[in-house]
C-alpha positions as CSV (number, residue, x, y, z in Angstrom):
1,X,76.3,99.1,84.0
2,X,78.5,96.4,85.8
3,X,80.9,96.2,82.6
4,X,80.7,100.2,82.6
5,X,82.3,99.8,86.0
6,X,84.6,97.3,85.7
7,X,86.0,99.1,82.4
8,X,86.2,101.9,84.8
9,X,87.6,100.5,87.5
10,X,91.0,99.1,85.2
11,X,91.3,103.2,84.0
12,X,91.2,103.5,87.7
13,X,93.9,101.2,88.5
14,X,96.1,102.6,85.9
15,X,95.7,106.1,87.3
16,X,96.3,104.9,90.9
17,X,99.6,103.5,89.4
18,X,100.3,106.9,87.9
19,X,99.3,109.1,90.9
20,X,100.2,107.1,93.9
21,X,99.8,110.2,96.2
22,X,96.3,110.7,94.4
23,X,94.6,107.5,93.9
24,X,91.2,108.2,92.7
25,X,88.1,105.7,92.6
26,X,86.6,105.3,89.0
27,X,83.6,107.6,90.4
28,X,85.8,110.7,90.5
29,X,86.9,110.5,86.9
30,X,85.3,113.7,85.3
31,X,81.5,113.4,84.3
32,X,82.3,113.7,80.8
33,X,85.0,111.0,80.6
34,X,83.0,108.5,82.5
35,X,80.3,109.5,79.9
36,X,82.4,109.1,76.7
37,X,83.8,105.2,78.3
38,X,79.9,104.2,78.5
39,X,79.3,105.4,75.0
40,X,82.4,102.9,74.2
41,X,80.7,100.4,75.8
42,X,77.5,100.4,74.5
43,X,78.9,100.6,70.8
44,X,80.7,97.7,71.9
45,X,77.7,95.5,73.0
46,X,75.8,96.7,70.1
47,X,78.8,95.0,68.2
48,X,78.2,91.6,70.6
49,X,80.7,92.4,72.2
50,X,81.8,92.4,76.1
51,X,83.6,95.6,77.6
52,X,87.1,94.6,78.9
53,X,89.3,96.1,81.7
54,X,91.3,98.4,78.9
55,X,93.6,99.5,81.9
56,X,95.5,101.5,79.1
57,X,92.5,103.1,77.3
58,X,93.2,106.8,79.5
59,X,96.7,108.2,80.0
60,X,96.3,110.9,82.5
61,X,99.1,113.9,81.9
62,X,98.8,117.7,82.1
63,X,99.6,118.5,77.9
64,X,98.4,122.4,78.8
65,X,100.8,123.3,81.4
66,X,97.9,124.6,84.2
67,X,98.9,122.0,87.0
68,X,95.7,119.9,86.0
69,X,95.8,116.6,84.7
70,X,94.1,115.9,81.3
71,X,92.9,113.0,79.6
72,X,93.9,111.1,76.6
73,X,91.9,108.5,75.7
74,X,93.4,106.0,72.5
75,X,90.2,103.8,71.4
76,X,93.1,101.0,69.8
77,X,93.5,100.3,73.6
78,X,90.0,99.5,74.4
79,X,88.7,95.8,74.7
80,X,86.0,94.6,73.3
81,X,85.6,90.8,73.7
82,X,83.8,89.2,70.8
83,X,84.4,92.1,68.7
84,X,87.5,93.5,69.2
85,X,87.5,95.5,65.6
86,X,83.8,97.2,66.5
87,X,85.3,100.2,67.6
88,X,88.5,100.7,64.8
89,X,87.9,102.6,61.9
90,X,90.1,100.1,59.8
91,X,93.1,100.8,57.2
92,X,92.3,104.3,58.8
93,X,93.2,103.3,62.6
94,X,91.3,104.3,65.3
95,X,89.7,107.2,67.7
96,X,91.6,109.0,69.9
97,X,90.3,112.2,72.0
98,X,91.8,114.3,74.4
99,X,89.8,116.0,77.6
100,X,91.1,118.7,79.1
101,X,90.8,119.2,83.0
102,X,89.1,121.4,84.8
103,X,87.8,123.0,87.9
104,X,85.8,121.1,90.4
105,X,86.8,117.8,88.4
106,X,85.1,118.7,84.9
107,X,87.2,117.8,81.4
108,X,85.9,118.9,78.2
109,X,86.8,117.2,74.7
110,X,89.2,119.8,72.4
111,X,90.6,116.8,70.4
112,X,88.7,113.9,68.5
113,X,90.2,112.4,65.5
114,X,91.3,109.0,63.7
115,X,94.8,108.2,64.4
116,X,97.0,105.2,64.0
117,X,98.9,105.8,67.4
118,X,98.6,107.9,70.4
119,X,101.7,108.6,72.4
120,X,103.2,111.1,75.1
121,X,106.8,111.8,75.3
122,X,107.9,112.7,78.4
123,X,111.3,113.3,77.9
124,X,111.3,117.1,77.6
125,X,110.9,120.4,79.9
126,X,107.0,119.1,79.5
127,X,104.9,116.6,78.3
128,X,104.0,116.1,74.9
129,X,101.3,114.7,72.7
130,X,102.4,112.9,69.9
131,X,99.5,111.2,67.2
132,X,100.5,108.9,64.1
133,X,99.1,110.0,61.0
134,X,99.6,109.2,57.1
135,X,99.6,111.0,54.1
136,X,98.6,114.4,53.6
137,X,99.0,115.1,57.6
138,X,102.7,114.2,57.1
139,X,103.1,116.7,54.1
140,X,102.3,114.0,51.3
141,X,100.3,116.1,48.8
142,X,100.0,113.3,46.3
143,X,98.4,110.7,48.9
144,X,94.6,110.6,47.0
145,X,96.2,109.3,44.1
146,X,98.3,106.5,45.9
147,X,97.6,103.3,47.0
148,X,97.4,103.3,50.7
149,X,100.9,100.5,51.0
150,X,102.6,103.8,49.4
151,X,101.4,106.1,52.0
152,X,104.2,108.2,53.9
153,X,103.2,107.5,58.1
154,X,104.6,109.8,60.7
155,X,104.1,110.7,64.1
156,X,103.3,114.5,64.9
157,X,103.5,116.6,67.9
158,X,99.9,118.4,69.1
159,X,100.5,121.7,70.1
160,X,97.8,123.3,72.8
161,X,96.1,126.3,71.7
162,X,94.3,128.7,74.5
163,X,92.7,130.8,72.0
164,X,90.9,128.6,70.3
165,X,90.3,125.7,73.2
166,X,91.8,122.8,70.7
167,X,95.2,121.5,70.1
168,X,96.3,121.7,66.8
169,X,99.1,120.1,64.9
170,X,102.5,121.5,65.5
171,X,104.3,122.3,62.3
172,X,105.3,119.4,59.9
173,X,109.1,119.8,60.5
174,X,108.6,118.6,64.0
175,X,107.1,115.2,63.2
176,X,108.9,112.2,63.9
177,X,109.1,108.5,62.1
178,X,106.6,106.4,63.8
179,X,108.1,104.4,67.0
């Protein structure tokens, strides 16, 4: 529970740096989050490993334009001392998930997939969730047969949508070369 905390506590740090009006304490991080972050840690320790600080393991942005911050939480940033590859998924890369906020401080999980990247660009009318992906995601039908050095990588936009409660990749002419 202590390295639950102090893994907590860096997230916390990183999102009083990001909100200085707002500084929360890792106890007011949504329920949910703080419960996905202790299921990191424990498959961590089950790996021998220790739970680091992994200050950049949450980025905090609002990606569904309601004025409420969301969660996106890139499993490549996590530490895990001692086993730093328990939690990767290998040539494949690594979790990432997004949480949307809620009332009353809840966040529910609409994204959860294997990525190689996880990135927000901030440089337009409003924020913007970026995930790098390889082969078929990027429009490379032929991918199965290939080995994976010949893989086309590329970095695509997640568009949110209400209706369904998910985001969803925006349409292949929008990705971008990996950064």
């Amino acid at each position: 529970m202590r390295r639950a905390l102090y893994l907590i506590s860096g997230i916390a740090g990183a999102l009083a740096a990001q909100e200085p009006a707002a500084a929360r304490s890792p106890n007011s991080l949504p329920l949910e989050l703080r419960r996905y972050i202790v299921e990191l840690n424990n498959s961590c320790k089950e790996a021998g490993g220790a739970p680091g600080k992994s200050s950049n393991l949450v980025k905090f942005v609002d990606l569904t334009g309601d004025a409420v911050i969301d969660y996106v939480v890139d499993v490549s940033a996590y530490e895990c001392g001692g086993a730093a590859s328990a939690l990767s998924a290998g040539q494949s890369g690594s979790a990432a998930a997004v949480f949307v906020g809620g009332p009353n401080n809840t966040a529910v999980k609409v994204y959860d997939n294997t990525v190689y990247g996880v990135n927000v660009d901030e440089s337009g009318p409003k924020p913007r969730l970026y995930v790098d992906v390889a082969a078929l995601d990027c429009g490379q039908k032929n991918a199965a047969k290939l080995p994976f050095s010949s893989w086309k990588f590329c970095s695509r936009p997640l568009d949110w949508n209400a209706a369904k409660n998910t985001f969803v990749f925006a349409p292949l002419a929008e990705a971008r070369p990996v950064r």
